[in-house]
C-alpha positions in Angstrom: 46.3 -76.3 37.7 43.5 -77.6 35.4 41.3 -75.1 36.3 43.7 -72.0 35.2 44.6 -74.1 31.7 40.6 -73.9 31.2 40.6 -70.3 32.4 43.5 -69.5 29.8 42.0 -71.3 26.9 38.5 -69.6 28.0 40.2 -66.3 27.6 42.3 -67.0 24.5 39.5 -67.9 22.7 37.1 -64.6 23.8 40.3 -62.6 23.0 40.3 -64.8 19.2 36.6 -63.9 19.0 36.9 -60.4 20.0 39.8 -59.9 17.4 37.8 -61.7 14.1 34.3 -59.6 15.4 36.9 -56.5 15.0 38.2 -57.4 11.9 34.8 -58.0 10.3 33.3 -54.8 11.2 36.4 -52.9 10.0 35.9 -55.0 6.3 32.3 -54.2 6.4 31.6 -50.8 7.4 34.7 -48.7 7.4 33.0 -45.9 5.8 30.6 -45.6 8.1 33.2 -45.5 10.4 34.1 -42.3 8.8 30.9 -40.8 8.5 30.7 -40.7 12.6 33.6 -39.0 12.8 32.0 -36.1 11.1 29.8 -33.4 12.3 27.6 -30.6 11.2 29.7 -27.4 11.6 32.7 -29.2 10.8 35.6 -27.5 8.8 38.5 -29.4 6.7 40.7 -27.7 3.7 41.6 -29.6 0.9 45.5 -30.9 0.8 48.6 -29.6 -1.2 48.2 -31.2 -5.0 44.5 -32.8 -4.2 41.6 -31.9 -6.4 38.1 -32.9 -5.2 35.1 -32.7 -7.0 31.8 -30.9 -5.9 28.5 -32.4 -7.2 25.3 -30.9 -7.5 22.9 -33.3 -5.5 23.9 -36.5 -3.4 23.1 -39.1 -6.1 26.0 -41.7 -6.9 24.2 -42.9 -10.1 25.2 -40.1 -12.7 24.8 -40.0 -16.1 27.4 -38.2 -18.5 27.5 -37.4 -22.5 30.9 -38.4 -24.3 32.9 -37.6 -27.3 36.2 -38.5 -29.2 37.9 -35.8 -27.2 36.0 -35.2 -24.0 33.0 -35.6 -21.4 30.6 -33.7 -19.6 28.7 -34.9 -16.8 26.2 -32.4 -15.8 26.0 -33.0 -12.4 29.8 -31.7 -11.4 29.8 -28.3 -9.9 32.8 -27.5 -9.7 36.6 -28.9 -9.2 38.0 -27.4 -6.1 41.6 -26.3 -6.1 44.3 -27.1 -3.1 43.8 -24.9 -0.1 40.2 -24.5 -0.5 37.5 -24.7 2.4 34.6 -26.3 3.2 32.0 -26.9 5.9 29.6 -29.9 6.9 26.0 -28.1 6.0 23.9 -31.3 6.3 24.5 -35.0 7.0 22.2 -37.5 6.0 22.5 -41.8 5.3 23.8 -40.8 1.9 27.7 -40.9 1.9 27.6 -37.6 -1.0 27.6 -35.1 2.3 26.2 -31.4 1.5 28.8 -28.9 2.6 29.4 -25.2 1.6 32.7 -24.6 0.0 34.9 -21.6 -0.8 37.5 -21.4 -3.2 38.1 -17.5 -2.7 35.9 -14.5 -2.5 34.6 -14.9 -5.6 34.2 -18.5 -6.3 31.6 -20.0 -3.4 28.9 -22.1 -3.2 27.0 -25.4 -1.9 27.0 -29.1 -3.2 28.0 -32.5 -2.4 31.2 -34.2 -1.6 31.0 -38.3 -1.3 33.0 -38.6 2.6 35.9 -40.5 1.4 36.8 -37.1 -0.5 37.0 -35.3 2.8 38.9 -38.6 4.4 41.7 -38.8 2.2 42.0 -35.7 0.4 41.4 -33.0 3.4 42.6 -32.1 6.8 40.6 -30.9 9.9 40.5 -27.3 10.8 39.6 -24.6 13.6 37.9 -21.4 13.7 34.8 -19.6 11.9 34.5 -20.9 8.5 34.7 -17.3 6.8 37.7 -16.3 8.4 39.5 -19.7 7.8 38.8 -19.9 3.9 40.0 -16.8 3.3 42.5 -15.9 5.6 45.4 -16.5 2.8 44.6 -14.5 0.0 44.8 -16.0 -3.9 47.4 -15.2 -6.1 47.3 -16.3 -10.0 50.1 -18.4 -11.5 52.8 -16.6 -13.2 52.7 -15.8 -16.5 56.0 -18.0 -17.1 53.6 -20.7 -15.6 50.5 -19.4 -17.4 52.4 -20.7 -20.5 53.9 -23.7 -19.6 50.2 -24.9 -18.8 48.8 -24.0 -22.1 51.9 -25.5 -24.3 51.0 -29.0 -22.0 47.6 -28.6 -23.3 48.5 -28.0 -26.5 51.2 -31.0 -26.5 49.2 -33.4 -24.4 46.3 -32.7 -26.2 44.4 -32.3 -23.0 40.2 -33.2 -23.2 37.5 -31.2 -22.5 36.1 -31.7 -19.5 32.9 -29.5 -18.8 33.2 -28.4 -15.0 36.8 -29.7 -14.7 40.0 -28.0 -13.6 42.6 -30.7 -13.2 45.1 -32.1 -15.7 45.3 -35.7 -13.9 42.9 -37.8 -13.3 40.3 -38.1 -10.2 39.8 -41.6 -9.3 35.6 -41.7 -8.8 36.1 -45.6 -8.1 33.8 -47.2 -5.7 32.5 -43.6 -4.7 30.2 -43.1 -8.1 28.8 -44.8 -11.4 28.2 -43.7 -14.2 25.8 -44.3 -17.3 26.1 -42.8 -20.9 23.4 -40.8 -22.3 21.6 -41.4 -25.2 23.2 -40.0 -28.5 27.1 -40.1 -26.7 29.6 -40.9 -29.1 30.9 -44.3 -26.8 34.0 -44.9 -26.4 34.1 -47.8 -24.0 36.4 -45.7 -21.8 33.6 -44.9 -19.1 33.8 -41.3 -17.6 37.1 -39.5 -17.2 37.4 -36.6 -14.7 40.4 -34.9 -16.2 40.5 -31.7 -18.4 38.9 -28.5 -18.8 36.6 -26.4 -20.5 37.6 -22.7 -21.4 36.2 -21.5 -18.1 37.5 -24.1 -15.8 41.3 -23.4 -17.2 40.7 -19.8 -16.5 39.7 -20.5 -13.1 43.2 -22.8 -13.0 45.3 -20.4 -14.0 44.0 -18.0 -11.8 44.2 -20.3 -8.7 40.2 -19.9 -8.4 40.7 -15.7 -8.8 38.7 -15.5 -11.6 35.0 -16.2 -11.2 33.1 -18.9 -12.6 30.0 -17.2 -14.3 30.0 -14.9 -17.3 29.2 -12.1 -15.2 32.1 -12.4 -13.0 34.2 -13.0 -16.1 32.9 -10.0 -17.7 33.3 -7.7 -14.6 36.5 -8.5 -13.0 39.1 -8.0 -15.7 40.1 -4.7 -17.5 38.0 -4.4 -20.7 39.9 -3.7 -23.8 37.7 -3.1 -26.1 34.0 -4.6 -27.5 33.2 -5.6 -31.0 29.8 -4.4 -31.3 28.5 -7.2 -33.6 26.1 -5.0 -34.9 29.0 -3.1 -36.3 31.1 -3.9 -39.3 35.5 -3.5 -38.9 37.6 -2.8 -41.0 40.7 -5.2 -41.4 43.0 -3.0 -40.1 40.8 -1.8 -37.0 40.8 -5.9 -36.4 44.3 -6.5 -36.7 44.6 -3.2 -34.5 42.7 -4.8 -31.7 44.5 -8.2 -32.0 47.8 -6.9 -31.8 47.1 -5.5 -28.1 46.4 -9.2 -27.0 48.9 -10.7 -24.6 49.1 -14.1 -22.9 46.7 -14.8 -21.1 44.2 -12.1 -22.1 40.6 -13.4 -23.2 37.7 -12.9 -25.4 34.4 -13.9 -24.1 30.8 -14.0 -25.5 27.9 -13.6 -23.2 24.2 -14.7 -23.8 21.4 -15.9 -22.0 19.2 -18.8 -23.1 15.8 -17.6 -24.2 13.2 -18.9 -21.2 15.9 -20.1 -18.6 17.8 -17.9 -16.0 20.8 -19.7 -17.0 23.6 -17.6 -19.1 25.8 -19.4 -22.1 28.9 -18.5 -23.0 32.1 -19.0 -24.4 35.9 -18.1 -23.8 38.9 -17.7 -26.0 42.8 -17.3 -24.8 45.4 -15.2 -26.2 48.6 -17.7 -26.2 51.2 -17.5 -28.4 49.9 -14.7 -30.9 47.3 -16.9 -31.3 44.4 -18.8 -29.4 43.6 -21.6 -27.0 40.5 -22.7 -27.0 38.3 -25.9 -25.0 35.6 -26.3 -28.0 33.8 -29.1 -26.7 34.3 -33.0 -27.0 34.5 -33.7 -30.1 37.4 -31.5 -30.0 39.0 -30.8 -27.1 41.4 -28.8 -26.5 42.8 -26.6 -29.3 45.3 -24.1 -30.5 44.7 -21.6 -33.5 48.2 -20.3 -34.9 49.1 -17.1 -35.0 48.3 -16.8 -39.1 44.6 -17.9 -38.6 43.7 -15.8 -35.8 41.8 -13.2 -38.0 39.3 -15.7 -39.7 39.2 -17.2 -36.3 38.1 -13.7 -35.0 35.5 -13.2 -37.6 34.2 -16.5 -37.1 33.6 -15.6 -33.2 32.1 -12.2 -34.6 29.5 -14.2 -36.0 28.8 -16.5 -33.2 28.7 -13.6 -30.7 26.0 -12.0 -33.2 24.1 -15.2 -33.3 24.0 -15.2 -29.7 22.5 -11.9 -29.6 26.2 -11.0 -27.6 28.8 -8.4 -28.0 32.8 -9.7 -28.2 34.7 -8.6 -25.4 38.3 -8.7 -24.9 39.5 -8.8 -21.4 43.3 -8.2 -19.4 43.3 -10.3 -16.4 46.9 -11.2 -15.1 48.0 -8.3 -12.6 51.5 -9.0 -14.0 50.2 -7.3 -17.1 47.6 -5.0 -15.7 50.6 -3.1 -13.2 52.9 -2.2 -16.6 52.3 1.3 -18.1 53.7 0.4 -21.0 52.0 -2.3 -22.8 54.6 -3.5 -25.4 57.3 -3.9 -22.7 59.7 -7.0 -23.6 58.5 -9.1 -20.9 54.9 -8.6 -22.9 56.4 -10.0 -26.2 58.4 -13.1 -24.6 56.8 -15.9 -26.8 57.3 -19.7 -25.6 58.0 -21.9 -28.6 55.7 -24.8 -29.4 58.5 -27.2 -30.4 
């Protein structure tokens, strides 16, 4: 009888042992945990309403610039949108994993996404990688929903966010830090990833459609017409132009930095009978009304020319592209901004 009490207690207190040894590796390294589950080759898609960054090397000390109405942290790539697909292209003892990701047949590309990312936000999948990602083909948001995302900007006063396509925020906590530059206007607020620039609310509003580079912006829409800045218009020719605008339509300027392969550029909606623009942190976002869209214009004319560009005018949304007759009253339906 005394010898099976000793043999209980014995075994009560390997089974306590065994239990508290469990519960400390769990605490300790539960990512790593994570990581092991993961293999080269692997495929996940990115959840319903989840937004995951993509940076551009696997660093987790970043550094970002700020302003009264935005950020930019030059190391994001890119924001990708629900349903989109990456693969596991290299994994290392860095928890920023290098995959591949595509967004649609247009927007691809490679970077880092920090594992808990690909946890929490993304599900496993099968199959080839190509086929998978684009198996369900993209369709933009309505135009009813084109505008109701450009009044929130507008009323929310949503900030620029260079790289970013999400209105909430992406909580970066315990997966990266972050360090101001020097000259950032400091706000104490640390780095936000919310917001857009003018690109990344084009590529939004698309859902990922439209590309991300000039070149894709200047090439995939029907052109309008071009302001040759070396030209001068007449008042009427500019109001002419203007009055073919529609929701959602976009002016763009094109120009490539002297010594870099890199192309600048700058994008201006058509909301509203006026403009919605992302002009940068000090500003944010920002709507021109409808009576100041013609010294808005000529002020782009000039930028365009400084730039050595042309200003292009753009028809995106296959809601307006399939109508034969432009000024049809679903064309003219305006939503108020009070």
């Amino acid at each position: 009888m005394r010898s099976h009490r000793m043999s209980w207690k014995i075994m009560k207190r390997s089974e306590t042992i065994t239990l508290t040894l469990f519960l400390i590796l769990s605490i300790i390294s539960p990512r790593g945990d994570c990581l092991d589950e993961m293999q080269v080759e692997d495929i996940f898609q990115v959840k319903d309403n989840c937004y995951v960054p993509v940076f551009n090397d696997d660093v987790s000390n970043l550094t970002y610039i700020n302003g009264p109405r935005g950020s930019c942290c030059r190391s994001l790539d890119i924001v990708l949108l629900p349903l989109s697909t990456i693969r596991i292209v290299e994994m290392g003892a860095s928890e920023n994993i290098e995959v591949e990701y595509c967004v649609s047949e247009t927007v691809r590309g490679r970077g880092f996404i920090h594992a808990d990312f690909i946890k929490n936000s993304m599900t496993p999948v099968k199959g080839k990688f190509w086929k998978v990602a684009l198996q369900k083909k993209r369709y933009p948001v309505s135009l009813q929903v084109f505008r109701k995302a450009c009044y929130r900007c507008i009323s929310e006063k949503t900030p620029y966010c260079a790289g970013a396509s999400n209105f909430d925020k992406i909580d970066l906590t315990g997966m990266y830090s972050f360090s101001e530059e020097k000259g950032s206007s400091s706000l104490n607020e640390g780095y936000k990833l919310c917001g857009f620039d003018g690109f990344g609310f084009l590529y939004f509003v698309s859902n990922g459609v439209l590309g991300r580079e000039s070149e894709d912006l200047h090439t995939m829409g029907q052109r309008l017409f071009t302001f040759n800045t070396k030209k001068e218009y007449s008042l009427r020719e500019k109001k002419s132009i203007l009055s073919l605008m529609r929701d959602s339509d976009y002016m763009l300027i094109r120009r490539k930095k002297k010594g870099s392969n890199r192309k600048s550029w700058y994008v201006v909606m058509s909301f509203n009978g006026g403009f919605l623009e992302f002009k940068g942190k000090k500003h944010g976002a920002v709507f021109i009304e409808k009576e100041s869209v013609l010294k808005r214009l000529d002020t782009l004319l000039k930028v365009a020319q400084l730039a050595g560009s042309d200003l292009y005018v753009f028809r995106w949304h296959p809601e307006l592209r399939a109508l034969l007759e432009p000024r049809e009253s679903v064309l003219e339906r305006k939503m108020p901004l009070r």
